[in-house]
PADREN-205843 format. One record per residue (C-alpha): x negated, y, z negated; residue number from 1. Coordinates in steps of 0.25 Angstrom, whole numbers, padded with zeros to 4 digits. Layout:
BEGIN
       x       y       z     i
       X       Y       Z   NUM
...
# end
This chain:
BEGIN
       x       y       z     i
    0048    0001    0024     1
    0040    0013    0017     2
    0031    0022    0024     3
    0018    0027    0019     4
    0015    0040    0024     5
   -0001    0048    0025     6
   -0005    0062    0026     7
    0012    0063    0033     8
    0007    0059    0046     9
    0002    0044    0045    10
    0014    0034    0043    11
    0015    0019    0040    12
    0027    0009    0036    13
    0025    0000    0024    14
    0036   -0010    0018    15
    0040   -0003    0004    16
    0034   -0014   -0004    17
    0019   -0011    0003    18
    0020    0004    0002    19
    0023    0003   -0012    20
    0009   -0005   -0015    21
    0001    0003   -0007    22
    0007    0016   -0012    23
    0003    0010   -0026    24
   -0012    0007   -0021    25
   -0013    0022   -0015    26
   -0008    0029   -0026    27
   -0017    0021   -0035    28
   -0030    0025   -0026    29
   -0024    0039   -0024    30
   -0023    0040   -0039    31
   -0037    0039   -0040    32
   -0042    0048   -0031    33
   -0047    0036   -0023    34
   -0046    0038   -0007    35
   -0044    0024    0005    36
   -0041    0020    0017    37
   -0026    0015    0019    38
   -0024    0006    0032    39
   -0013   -0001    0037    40
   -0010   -0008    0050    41
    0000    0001    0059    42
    0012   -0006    0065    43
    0012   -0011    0081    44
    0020    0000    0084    45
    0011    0011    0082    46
   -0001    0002    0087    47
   -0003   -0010    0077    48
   -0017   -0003    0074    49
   -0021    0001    0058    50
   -0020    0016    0050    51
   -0029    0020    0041    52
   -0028    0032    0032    53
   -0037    0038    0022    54
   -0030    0038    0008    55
   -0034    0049   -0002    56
   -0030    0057   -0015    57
   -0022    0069   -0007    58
   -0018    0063    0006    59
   -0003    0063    0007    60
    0004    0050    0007    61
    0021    0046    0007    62
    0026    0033    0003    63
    0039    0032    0009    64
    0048    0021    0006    65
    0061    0015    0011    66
    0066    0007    0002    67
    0070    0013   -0011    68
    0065    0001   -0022    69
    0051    0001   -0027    70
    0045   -0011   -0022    71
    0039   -0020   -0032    72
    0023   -0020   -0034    73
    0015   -0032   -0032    74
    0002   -0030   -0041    75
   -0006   -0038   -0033    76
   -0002   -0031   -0020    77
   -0006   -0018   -0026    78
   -0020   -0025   -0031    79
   -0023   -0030   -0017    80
   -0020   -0016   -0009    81
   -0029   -0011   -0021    82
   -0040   -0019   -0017    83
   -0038   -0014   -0001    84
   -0037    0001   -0006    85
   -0051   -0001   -0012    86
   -0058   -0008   -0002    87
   -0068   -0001    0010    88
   -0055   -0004    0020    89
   -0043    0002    0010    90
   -0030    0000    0008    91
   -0022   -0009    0016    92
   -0010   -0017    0016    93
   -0013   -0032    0012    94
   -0003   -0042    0011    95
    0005   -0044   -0003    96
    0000   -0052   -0012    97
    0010   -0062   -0020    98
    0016   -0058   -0032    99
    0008   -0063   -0043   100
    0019   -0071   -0054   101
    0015   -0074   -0068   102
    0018   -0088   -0072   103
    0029   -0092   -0078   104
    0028   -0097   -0092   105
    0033   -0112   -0094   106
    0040   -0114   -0106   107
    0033   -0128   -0116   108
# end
């Protein structure tokens, strides 16, 4: 379980796996000056309501992880929490898409 961390004062738990997608997606809009919303859903102890933060170029942000292994990407993943980032709404978590395999090749 990794934590991501805004402006040191606002705190939310994320599995690994999903804050390493999304850390791609915000560096990739940070990188380009570019400025969104970032919503989540907040867990029923704290009141199973929703967060929303304002994510721009010099706000402060900490990915903290637990685990010590670099999860692997899923492209699509990445593609489809793009595609949120860029909307009206912003970025938030949709579910994983499947790994896309290549066919294998059958031998004549």
């Amino acid at each position: 379980m990794g934590k991501f961390i805004y402006e040191a004062t606002v705190k939310v738990d994320f599995e690994d796996r999903t804050l390493a997608h999304l850390q791609l997606v915000i560096g990739t809009k940070l990188r380009r000056g570019e400025a969104f919303h970032f919503t989540w859903k907040d867990d029923a102890s704290i009141g199973d309501g929703r967060t929303t933060v304002w994510v721009h170029p010099r706000c402060s942000l900490v990915y903290k992880y637990y685990g010590s292994r670099r999860p692997q990407l899923n492209m699509a993943w990445v593609d489809a929490l793009a595609y949120t980032a860029n909307s009206p709404a912003g970025l938030y978590v949709v579910p994983e898409p499947a790994v896309m395999t290549q066919p294998e090749e059958v031998e004549a």
